[in-house]
C-alpha positions as CSV (number, residue, x, y, z in Angstrom):
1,X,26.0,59.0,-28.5
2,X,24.5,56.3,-26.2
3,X,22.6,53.5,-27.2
4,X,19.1,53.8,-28.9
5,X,16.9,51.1,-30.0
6,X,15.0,51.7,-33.0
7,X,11.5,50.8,-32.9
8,X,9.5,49.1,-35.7
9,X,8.1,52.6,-36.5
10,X,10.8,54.2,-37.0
11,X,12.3,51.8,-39.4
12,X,9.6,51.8,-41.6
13,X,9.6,55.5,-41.6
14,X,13.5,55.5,-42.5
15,X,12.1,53.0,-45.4
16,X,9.4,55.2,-46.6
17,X,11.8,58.4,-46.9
18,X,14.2,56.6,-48.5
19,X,11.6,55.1,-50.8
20,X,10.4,59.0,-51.6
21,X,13.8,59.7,-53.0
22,X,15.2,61.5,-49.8
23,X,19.0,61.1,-49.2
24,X,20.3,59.4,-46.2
25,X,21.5,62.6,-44.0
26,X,18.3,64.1,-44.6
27,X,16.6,60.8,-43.6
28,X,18.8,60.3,-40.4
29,X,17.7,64.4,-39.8
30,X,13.9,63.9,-40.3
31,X,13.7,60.6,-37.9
32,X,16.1,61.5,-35.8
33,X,18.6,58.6,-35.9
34,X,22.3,58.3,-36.7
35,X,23.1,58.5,-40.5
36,X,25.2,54.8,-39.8
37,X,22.2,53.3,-38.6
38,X,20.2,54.5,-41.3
39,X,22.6,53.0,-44.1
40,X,22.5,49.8,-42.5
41,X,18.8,49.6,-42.2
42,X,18.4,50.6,-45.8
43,X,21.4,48.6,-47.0
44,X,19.4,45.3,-45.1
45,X,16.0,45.9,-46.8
46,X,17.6,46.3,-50.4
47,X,19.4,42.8,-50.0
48,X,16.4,41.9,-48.9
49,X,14.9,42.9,-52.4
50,X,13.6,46.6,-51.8
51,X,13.8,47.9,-54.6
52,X,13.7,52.3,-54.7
53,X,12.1,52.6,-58.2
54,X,8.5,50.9,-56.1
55,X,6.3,52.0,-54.0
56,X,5.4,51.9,-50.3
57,X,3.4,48.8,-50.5
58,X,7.1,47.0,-50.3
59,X,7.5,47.7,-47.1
60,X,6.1,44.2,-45.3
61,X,5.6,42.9,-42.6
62,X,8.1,39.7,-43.5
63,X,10.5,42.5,-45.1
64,X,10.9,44.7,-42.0
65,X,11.2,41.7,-39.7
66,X,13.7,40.4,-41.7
67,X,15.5,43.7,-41.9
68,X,15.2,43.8,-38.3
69,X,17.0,40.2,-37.6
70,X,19.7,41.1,-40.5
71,X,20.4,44.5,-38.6
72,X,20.3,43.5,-35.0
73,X,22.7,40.7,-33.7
74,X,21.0,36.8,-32.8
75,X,20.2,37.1,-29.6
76,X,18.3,34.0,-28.2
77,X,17.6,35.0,-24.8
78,X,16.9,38.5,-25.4
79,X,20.8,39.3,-24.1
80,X,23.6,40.4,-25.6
81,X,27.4,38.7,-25.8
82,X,28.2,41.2,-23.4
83,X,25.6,40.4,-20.7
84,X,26.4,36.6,-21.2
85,X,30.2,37.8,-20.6
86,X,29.3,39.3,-17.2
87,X,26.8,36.4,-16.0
88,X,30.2,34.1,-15.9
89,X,31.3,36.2,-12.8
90,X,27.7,36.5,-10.9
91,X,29.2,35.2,-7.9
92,X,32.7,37.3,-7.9
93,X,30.0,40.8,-8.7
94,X,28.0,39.9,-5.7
95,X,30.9,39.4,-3.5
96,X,31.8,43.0,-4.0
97,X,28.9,44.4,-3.9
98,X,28.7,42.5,-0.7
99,X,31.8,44.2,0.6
100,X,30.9,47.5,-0.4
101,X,32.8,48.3,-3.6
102,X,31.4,50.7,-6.2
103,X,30.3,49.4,-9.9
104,X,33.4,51.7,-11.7
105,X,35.3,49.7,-8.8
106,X,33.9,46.5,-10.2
107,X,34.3,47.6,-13.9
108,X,38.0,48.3,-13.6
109,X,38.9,45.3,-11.4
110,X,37.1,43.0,-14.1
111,X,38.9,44.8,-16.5
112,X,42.2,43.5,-15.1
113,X,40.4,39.6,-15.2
114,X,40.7,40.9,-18.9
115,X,36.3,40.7,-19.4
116,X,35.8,44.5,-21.1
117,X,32.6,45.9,-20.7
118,X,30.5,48.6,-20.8
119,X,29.6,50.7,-17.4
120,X,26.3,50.6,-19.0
121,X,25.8,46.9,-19.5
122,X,26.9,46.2,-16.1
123,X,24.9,49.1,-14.2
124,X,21.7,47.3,-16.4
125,X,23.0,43.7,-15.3
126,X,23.7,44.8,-11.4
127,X,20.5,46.4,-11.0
128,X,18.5,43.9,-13.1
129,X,19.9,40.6,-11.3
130,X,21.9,41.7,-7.9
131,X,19.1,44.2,-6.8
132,X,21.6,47.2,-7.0
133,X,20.4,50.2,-6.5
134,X,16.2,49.2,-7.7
135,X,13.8,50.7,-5.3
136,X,11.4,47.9,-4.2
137,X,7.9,48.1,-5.7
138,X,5.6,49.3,-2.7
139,X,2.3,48.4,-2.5
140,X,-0.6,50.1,-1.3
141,X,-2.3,48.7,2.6
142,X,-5.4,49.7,2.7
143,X,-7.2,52.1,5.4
144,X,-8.4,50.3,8.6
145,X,-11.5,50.6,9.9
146,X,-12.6,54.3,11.5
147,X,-10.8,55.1,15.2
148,X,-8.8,52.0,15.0
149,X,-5.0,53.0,14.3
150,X,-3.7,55.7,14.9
151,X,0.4,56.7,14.1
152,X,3.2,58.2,16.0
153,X,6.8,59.8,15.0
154,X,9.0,61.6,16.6
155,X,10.5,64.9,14.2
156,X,12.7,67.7,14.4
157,X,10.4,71.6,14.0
158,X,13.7,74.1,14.5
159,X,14.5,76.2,17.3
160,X,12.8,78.4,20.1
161,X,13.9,81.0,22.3
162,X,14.3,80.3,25.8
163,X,13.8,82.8,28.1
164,X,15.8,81.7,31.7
165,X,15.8,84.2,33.7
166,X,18.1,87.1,34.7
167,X,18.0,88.1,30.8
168,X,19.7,85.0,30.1
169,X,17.7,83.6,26.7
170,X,18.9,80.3,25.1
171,X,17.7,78.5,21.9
172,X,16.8,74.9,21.8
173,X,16.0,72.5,19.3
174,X,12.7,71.9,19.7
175,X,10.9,68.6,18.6
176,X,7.6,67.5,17.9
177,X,5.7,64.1,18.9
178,X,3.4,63.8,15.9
179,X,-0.4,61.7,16.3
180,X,-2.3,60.9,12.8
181,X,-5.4,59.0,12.3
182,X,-4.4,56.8,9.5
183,X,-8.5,56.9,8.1
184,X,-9.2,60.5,8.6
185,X,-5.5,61.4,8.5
186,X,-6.3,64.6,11.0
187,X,-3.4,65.1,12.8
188,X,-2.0,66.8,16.2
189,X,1.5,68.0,16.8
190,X,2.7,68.4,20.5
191,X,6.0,70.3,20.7
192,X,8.5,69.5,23.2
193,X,12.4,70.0,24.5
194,X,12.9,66.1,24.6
195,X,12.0,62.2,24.3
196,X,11.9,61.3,27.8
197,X,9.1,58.8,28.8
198,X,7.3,61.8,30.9
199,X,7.1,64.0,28.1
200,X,5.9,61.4,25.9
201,X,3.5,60.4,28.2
202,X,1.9,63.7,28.6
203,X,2.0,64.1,24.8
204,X,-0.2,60.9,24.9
205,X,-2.2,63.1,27.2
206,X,-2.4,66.2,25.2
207,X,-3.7,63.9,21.7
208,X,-6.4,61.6,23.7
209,X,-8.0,65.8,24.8
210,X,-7.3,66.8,21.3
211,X,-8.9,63.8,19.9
212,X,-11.9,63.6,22.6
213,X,-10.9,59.8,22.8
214,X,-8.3,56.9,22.7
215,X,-7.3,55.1,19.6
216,X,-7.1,51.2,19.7
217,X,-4.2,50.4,18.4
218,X,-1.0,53.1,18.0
219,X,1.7,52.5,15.5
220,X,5.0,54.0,16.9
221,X,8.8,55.1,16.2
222,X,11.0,52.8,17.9
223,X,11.6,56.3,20.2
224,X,13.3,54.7,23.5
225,X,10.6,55.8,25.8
226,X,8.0,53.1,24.1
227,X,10.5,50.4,22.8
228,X,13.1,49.0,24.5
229,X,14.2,46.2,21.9
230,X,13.3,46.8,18.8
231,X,12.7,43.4,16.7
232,X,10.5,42.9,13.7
233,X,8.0,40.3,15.3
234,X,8.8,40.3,19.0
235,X,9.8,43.8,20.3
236,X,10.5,44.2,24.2
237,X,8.1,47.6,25.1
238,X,9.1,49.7,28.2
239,X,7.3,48.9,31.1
240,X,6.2,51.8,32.4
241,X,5.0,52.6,28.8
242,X,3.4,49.3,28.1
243,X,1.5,49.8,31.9
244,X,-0.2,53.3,31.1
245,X,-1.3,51.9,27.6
246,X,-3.0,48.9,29.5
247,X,-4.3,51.8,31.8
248,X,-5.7,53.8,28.5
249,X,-6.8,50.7,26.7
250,X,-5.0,50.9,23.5
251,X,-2.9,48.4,22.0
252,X,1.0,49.1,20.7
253,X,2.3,48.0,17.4
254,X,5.2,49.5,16.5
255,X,6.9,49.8,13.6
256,X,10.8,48.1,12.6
257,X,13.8,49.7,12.1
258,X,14.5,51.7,9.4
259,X,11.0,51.1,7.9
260,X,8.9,54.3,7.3
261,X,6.7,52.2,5.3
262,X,5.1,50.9,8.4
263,X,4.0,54.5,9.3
264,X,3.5,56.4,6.2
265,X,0.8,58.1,7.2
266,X,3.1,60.1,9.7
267,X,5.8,60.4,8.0
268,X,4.4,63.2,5.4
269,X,3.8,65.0,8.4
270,X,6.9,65.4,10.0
271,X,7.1,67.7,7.0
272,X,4.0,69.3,6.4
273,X,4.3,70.5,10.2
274,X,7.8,71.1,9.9
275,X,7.5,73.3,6.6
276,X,3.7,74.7,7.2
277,X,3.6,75.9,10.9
278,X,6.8,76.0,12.6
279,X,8.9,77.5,9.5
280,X,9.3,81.2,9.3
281,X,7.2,81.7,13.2
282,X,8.6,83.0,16.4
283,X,7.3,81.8,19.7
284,X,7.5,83.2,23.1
285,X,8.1,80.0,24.9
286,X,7.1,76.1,24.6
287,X,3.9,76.5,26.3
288,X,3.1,79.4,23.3
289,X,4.2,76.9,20.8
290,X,1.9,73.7,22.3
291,X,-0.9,76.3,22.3
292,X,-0.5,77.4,18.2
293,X,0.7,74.0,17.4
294,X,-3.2,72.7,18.7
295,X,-4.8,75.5,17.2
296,X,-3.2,75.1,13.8
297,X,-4.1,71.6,13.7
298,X,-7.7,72.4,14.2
299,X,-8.2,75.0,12.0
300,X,-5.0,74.6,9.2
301,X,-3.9,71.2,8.9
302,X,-7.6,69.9,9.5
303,X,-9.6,71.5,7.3
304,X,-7.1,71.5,4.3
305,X,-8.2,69.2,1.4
306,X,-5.8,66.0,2.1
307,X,-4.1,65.4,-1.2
308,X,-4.9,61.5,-1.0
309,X,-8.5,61.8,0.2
310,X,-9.2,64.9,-0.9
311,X,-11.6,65.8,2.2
312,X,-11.1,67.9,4.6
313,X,-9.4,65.8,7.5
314,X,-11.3,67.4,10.4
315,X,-15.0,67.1,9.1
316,X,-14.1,63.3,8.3
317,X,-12.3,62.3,11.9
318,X,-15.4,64.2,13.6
319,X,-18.6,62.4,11.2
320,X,-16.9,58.7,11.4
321,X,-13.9,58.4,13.4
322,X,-14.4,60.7,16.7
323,X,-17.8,58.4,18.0
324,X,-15.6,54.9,17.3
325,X,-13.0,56.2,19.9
326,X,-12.4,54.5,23.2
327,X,-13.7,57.3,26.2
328,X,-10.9,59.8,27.2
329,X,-9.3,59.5,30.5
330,X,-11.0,61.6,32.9
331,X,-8.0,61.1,35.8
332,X,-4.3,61.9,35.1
333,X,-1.8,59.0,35.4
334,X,0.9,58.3,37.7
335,X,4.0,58.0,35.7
336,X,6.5,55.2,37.3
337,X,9.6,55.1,37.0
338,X,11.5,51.6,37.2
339,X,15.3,50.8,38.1
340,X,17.5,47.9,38.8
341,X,19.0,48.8,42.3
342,X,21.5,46.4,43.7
343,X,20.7,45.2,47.6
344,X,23.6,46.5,50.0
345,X,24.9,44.8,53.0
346,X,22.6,46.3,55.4
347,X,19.5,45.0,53.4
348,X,17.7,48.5,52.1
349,X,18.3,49.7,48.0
350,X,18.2,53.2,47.0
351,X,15.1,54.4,45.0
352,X,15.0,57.7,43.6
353,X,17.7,58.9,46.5
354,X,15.8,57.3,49.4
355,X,16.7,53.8,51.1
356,X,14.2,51.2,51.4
357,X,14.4,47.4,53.2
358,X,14.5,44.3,51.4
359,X,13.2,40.9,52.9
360,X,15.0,37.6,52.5
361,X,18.5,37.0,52.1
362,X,19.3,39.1,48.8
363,X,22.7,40.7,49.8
364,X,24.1,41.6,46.4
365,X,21.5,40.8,44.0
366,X,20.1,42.9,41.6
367,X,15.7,43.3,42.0
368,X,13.8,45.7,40.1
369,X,12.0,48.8,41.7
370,X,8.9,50.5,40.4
371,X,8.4,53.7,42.5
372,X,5.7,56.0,41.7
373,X,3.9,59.1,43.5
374,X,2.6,57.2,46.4
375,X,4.8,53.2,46.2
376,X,7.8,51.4,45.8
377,X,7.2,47.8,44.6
378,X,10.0,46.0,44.5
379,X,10.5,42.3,42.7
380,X,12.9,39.5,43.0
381,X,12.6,37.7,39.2
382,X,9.2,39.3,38.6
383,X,8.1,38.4,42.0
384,X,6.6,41.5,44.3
385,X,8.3,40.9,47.4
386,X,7.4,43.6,49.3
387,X,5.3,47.1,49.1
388,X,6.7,50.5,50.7
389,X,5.2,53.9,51.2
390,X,7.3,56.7,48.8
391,X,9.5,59.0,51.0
392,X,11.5,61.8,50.1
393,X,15.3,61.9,49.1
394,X,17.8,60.9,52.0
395,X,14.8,59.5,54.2
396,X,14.8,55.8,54.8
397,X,12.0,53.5,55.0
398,X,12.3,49.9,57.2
399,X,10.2,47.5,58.0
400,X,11.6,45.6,60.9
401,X,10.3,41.9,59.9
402,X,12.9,42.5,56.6
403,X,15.8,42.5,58.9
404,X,17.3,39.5,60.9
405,X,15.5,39.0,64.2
406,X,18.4,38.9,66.7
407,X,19.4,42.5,64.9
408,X,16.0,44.4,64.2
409,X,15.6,45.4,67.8
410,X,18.9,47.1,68.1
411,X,18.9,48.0,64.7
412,X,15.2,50.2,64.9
413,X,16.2,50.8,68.2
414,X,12.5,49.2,69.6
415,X,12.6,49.8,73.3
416,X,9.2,47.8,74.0
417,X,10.2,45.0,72.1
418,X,13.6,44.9,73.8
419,X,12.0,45.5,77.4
420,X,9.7,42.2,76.5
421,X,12.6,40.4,75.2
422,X,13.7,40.7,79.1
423,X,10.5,40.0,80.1
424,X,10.4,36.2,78.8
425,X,13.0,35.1,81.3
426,X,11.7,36.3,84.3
427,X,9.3,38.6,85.9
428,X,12.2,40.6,88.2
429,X,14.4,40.6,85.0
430,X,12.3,42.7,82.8
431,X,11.3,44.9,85.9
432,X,15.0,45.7,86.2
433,X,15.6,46.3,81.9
434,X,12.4,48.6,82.0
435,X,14.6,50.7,85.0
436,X,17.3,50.6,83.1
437,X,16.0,51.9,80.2
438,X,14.5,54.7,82.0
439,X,16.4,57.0,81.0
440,X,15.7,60.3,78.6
441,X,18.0,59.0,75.9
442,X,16.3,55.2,76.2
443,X,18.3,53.9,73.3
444,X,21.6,54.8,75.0
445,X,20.8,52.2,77.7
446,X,20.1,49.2,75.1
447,X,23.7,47.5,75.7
448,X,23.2,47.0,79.2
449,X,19.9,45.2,78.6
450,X,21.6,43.1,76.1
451,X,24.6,42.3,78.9
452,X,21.9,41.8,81.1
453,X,20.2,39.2,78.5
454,X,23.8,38.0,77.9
455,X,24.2,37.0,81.5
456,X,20.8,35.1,81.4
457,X,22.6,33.0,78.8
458,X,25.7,32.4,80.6
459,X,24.3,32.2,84.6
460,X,20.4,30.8,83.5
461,X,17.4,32.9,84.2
462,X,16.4,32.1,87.8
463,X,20.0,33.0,88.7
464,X,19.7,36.5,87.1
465,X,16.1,36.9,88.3
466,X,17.2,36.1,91.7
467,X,19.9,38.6,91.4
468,X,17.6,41.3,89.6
469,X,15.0,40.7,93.0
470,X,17.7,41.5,95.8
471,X,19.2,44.4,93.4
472,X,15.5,45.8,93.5
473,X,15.1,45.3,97.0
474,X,18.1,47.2,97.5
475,X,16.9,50.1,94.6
476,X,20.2,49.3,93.2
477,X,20.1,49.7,89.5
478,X,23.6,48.6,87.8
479,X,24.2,45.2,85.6
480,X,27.7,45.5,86.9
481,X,26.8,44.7,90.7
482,X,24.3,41.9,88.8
483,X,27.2,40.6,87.3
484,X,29.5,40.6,90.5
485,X,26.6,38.7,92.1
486,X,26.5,35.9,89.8
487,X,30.3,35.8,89.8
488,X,30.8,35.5,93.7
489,X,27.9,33.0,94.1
490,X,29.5,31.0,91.3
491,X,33.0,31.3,93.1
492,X,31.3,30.1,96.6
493,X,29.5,27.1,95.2
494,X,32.8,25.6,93.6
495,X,34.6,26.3,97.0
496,X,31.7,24.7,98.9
497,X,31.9,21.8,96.9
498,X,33.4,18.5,98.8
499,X,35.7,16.5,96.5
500,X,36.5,13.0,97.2
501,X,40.1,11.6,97.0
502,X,40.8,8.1,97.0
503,X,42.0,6.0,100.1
504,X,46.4,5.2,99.9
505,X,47.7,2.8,99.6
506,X,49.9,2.8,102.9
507,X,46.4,3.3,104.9
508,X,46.1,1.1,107.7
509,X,42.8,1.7,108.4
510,X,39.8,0.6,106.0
511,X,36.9,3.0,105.5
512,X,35.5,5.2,103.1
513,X,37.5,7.9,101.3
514,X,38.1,11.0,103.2
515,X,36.1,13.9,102.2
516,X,38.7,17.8,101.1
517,X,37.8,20.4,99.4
518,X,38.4,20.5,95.4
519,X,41.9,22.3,95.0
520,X,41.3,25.2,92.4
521,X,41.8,24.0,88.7
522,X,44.5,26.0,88.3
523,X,46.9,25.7,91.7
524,X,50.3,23.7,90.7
525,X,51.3,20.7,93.2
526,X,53.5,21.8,95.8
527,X,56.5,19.8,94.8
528,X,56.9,21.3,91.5
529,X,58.6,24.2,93.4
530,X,61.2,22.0,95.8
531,X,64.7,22.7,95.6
532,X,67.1,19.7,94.5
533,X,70.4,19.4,96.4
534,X,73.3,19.8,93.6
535,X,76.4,17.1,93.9
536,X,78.5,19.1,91.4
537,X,81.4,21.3,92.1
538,X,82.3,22.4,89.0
539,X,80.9,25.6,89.8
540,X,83.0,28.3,91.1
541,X,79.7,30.5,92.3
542,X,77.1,29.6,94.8
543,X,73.2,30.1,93.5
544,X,70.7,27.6,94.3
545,X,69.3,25.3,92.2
546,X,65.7,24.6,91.4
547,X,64.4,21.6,90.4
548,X,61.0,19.6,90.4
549,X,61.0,16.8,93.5
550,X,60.7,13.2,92.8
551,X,57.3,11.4,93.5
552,X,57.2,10.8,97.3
553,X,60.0,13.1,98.3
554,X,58.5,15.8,100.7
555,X,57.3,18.6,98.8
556,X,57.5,21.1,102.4
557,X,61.3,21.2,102.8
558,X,63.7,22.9,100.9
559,X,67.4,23.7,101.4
560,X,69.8,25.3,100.1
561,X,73.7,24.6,99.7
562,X,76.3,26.7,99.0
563,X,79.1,25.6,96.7
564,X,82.3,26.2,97.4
């Protein structure tokens, strides 16, 4: 039998009977106690002076206290020997509670430390000073104000019939995003396949028609598409979530982790849609189930008599709560979509399978792209660097100013700009690019231009324009005869060129230094090809033998001897 304290009552009750003559197993029988406890009680009183030949009016105050404290063992904190026994190894008891281990765990391994206790006394002494397993009191927030909050979950309705096509039919769990107005507590339920941010989004959609309005402030789940962090004072919200709140004008709060408490006017309702609508229905398709799912809210679970309230959800939301709502979006929004794309060598980043340039010198960095219907913003550290129209997959979008200057041209293949390019450095010179590039497939004629431009550098443009004029003259249209031009007049000036060589020093006659033409840079003196006359013959065969003259032998002759 477990333990039972007896009450005051009780006692004097076991006192009275005994008093009346009645023996002690009839006694335990009648108050329902053991027949030991009853023997000790009455054994107490009578050293106590009870005496069973008087009356009732024996049975004191002073006498049953003191039968009490006879009975009972001194306890001057209200605990037993036990419970002080246990208290010596607080610490060690949190430490395994800490790592996990169970209290019949605890009970044996402290039975090995040689302290013997009941599992009773230390379940009572674990849940009365570690916390284990005591629910924490809850307490009660009070409704806000009418249209002000409204709360969101996520929860799982069953499964629905898919029909795909070709007689194919699959089932799929089907979910429901849950909306309910924490004053009026009316409700909506908007059924879908999955938590994506565009079907979250449009379930937004669906509640603020239902509703006739927007709620200021919505309490949700920490569902992905609305939270990206979850913390308990500074969560990081998806930003293409918190951008079509700002667009609605409603505020999010959402709730922490693992804390229904925050939302517990939604959470009933998980259920009560789960159990009350979906249960025991079949449905021919999700758009079937969205179209019941509204029409049970109106009629069902809004004008049932709330078990809290007790009024009729419905009649309440539409006499205080629907004319305090913020007005309902009259134009659908644009759902973005933002990524992280990483800049590739030839300056564009892929957005939803389309390319699109990048200005600056960003090779390799990661920005952030927000691409809706219409735009692709993209930011370099929350900096919009530059704006692009949306084009379809595989397409690309560039704007010439985001790539390098000296490579844009060829790059976008800009005729005009390449033909004014030309232009700059002489009127006959861009005459001559715009007949080269007159040509059906323009584009395929760009290199030449940029040889052309390349001899500019090399030659200087009134060289080139010169040439371009008697190549025009002469309808001649080729960047190789150009280049030949500028080559042979080159040639001729060096060879016209008088060089000046200084008077010898065997010359009789004074005057200025003759006037030759410059050798070429690369012709070798005359004398490094004479033939030296050999004085050996060691050498059975004849060759001749080359060798570089001597300074001031006669570079012109050369002989050749024969050895013997």
């Amino acid at each position: 039998m477990s333990f039972r304290e007896v009450s005051v009552v009780e006692i004097r009750e076991i006192l009275r009977l005994w008093l009346a003559g009645t023996g002690l197993r009839e006694v335990a029988r009648l108050s329902g106690t053991d027949r030991k406890t009853v023997r000790r009680y009455v054994e107490m009183a009578q050293s106590h002076g009870l005496d069973r030949d008087g009356d009732a009016s024996q049975l004191t105050s002073e006498l049953i206290t003191a039968v009490v404290g006879g009975v009972r063992s001194k306890r001057p904190n209200g605990k037993g020997e036990a419970w002080e026994t246990i208290a010596v190894h607080h610490d060690q008891l949190k430490a395994w509670l800490d790592q996990g281990l169970t209290l019949t765990k605890i009970n044996i391994l402290l039975g090995r430390r040689g302290v013997v206790v009941s599992y009773r006394t230390l379940n009572r002494y674990a849940t009365s000073e570690l916390d284990f397993g005591r629910r924490r009191a809850t307490v009660r927030v009070a409704d806000c104000e009418p249209g002000a909050e409204l709360q969101v979950d996520f929860g799982r309705l069953g499964m629905i019939e898919v029909d795909h096509g070709s007689g194919q039919v699959r089932r799929r769990v089907t979910k429901g995003l849950i909306f309910t107005a924490v004053y009026s507590r009316h409700m909506f339920v908007y059924p879908t396949f999955g938590e994506t941010l565009q079907e979250v989004i449009a379930g937004f959609e669906a509640a603020w028609e239902f509703f006739d309005g927007v709620f200021a402030v919505v309490i949700p789940d920490n569902m992905k598409a609305i939270v990206d962090r979850a913390d308990a004072t500074d969560p990081r919200l998806n930003e293409s979530f918190r951008e079509y709140a700002e667009s609605r004008g409603f505020v999010i709060d959402p709730a922490r982790v693992r804390s229904p408490q925050d939302k517990p006017r939604v959470e009933r309702c998980v259920q009560y849609a789960r159990s009350n609508f979906f249960a025991g229905e079949s449905f021919n398709g999700l758009d079937d189930c969205r179209a019941r799912a509204e029409r049970w809210c109106a009629e069902t679970a809004g004008m049932r008599v709330h078990g809290t309230t007790r009024l009729r959800p419905a009649e309440v939301f539409t006499a205080d709560e629907q004319p305090k709502l913020l007005a309902r979006p009259v134009t659908p929004f644009d759902v973005p979509s933002r990524t992280r794309p990483k800049v590739a060598p030839d300056r564009h980043v892929q957005v939803a399978k389309a390319l699109y340039s990048v200005p600056g010198d960003l090779i390799g960095q990661r920005i952030t792209a927000r691409a809706d219907a219409a735009t692709v913003k993209l930011y370099w550290r929350a900096e919009l660097i530059k704006v692009h129209p949306r084009v379809g997959p595989g397409r690309r979008q560039t704007d010439p100013a985001d790539l390098p200057a000296h490579q844009s041209v060829y790059a976008m293949r800009d005729i005009d700009a390449l033909q004014r390019k030309a232009a700059i450095h002489g009127d006959h010179i861009g005459v001559y690019a715009a007949q080269v590039l007159e040509h059906p497939l323009p584009w395929t004629k760009m290199r030449q231009v940029y040889r052309l431009l390349g001899l500019v550098k090399r030659h200087g443009p009134e060289a080139v324009d010169d040439a371009c004029r008697r190549a025009l003259e002469a309808e001649v249209i080729d960047i190789g005869l150009i280049d030949r031009m500028l080559t042979r007049a080159t040639t001729q000036a060096i060879q016209a060129q008088p060089a000046l060589l200084p008077a010898t020093a065997d010359s009789a006659t004074p005057g200025p230094a003759r006037s030759v033409s410059a050798p070429s840079r690369f012709v070798r003196d005359t004398g490094d090809f004479a033939i030296r006359r050999s004085t050996s013959t060691s050498r059975s065969t004849s060759r001749p033998t080359l060798s570089r003259s001597t300074a001031g032998s006669d570079s012109s002759s050369e002989t050749v001897r024969r050895l013997p």
